[in-house]
Backbone as CSV, one residue per row, in Angstrom:
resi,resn,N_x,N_y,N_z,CA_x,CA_y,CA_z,C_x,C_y,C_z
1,UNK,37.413,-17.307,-13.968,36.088,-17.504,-13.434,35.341,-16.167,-13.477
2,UNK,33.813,-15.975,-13.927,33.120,-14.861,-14.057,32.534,-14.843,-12.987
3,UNK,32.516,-13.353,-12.291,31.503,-13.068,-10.799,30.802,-12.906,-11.549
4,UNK,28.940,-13.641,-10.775,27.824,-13.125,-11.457,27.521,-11.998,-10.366
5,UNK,28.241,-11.860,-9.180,27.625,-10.678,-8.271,27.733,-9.348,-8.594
6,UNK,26.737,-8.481,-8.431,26.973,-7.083,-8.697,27.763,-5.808,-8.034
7,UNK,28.621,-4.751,-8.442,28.990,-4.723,-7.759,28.124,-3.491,-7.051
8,UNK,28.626,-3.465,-5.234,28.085,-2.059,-4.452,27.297,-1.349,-5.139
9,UNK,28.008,-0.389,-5.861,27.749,0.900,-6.641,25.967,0.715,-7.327
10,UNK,26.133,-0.828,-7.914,25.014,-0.950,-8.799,23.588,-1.339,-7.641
11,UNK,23.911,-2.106,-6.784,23.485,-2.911,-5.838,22.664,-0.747,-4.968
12,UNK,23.575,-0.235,-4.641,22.830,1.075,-4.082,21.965,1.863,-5.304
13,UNK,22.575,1.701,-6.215,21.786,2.167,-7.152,20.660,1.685,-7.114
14,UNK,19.378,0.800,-7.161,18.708,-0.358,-7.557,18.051,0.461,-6.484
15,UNK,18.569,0.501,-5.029,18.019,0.553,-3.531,17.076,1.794,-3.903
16,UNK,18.396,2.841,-4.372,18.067,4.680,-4.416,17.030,4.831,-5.773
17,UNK,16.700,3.898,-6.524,15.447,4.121,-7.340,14.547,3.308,-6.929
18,UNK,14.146,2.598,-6.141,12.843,1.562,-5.323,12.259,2.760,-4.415
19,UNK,13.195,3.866,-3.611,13.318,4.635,-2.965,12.413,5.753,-3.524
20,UNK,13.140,6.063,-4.705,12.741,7.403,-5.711,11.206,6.816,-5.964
21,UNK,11.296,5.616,-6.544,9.638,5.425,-6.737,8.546,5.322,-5.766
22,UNK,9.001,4.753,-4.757,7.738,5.040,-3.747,7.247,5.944,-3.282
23,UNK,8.953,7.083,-3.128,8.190,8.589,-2.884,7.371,9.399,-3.922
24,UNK,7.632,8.931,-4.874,6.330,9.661,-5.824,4.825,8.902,-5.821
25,UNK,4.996,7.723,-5.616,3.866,6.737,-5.316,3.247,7.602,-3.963
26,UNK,3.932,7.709,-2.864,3.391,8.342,-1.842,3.149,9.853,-1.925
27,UNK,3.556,10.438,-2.775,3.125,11.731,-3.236,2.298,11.953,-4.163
28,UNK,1.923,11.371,-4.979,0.709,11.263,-5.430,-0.693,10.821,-4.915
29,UNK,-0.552,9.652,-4.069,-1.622,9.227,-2.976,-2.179,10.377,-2.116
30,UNK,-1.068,11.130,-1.356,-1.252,12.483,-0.765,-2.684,13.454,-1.709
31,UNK,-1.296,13.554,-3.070,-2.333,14.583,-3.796,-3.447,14.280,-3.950
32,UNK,-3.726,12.915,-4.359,-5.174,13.043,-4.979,-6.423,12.635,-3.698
33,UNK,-5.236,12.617,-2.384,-6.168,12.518,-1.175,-6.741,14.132,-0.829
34,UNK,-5.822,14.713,-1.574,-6.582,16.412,-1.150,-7.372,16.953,-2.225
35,UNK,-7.125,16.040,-3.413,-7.671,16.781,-4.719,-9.267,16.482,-4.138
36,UNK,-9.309,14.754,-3.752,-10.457,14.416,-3.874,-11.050,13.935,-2.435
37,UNK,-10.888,14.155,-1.261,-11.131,14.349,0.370,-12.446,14.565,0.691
38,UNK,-13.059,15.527,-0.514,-14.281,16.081,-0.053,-15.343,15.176,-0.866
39,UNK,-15.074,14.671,-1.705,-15.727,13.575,-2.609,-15.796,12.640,-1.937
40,UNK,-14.446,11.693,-1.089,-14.851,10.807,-0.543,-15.966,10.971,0.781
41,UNK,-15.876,11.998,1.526,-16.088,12.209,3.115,-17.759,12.082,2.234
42,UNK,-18.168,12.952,1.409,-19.659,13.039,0.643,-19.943,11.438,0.615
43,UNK,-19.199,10.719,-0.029,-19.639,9.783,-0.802,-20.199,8.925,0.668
44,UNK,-19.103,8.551,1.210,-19.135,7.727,2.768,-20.148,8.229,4.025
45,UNK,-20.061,9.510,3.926,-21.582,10.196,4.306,-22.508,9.051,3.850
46,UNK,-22.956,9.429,2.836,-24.270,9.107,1.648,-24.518,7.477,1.964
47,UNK,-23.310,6.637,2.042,-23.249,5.191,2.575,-23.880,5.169,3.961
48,UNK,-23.138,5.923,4.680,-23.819,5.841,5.883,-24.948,6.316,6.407
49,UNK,-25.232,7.260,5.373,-26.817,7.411,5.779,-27.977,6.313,5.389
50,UNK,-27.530,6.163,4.600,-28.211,5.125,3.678,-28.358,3.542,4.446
51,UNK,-27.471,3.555,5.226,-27.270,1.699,6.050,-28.306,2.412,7.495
């Protein structure tokens, strides 16, 4: 009979790169919240003056 289950090893593996990717997902969000902070605060200003 063939297990279709995976084993541990692969199963943490899978976990520790979902992991790896979000922290760069969330590190990039960061960055381009500082690249571009002063663009938005301008822009949302400009909205709100405007309403």
């Amino acid at each position: 009979m063939v297990s279709l289950k995976r084993p541990r090893t692969q199963a943490g593996q899978g976990l520790a790169e979902y992991a790896l990717i979000l922290g760069l997902i969330a590190i990039a969000a960061i960055a381009s919240l500082l690249f571009m902070g002063g663009m938005i605060t301008n822009l949302l200003s400009a909205i709100g003056v405007s309403l």
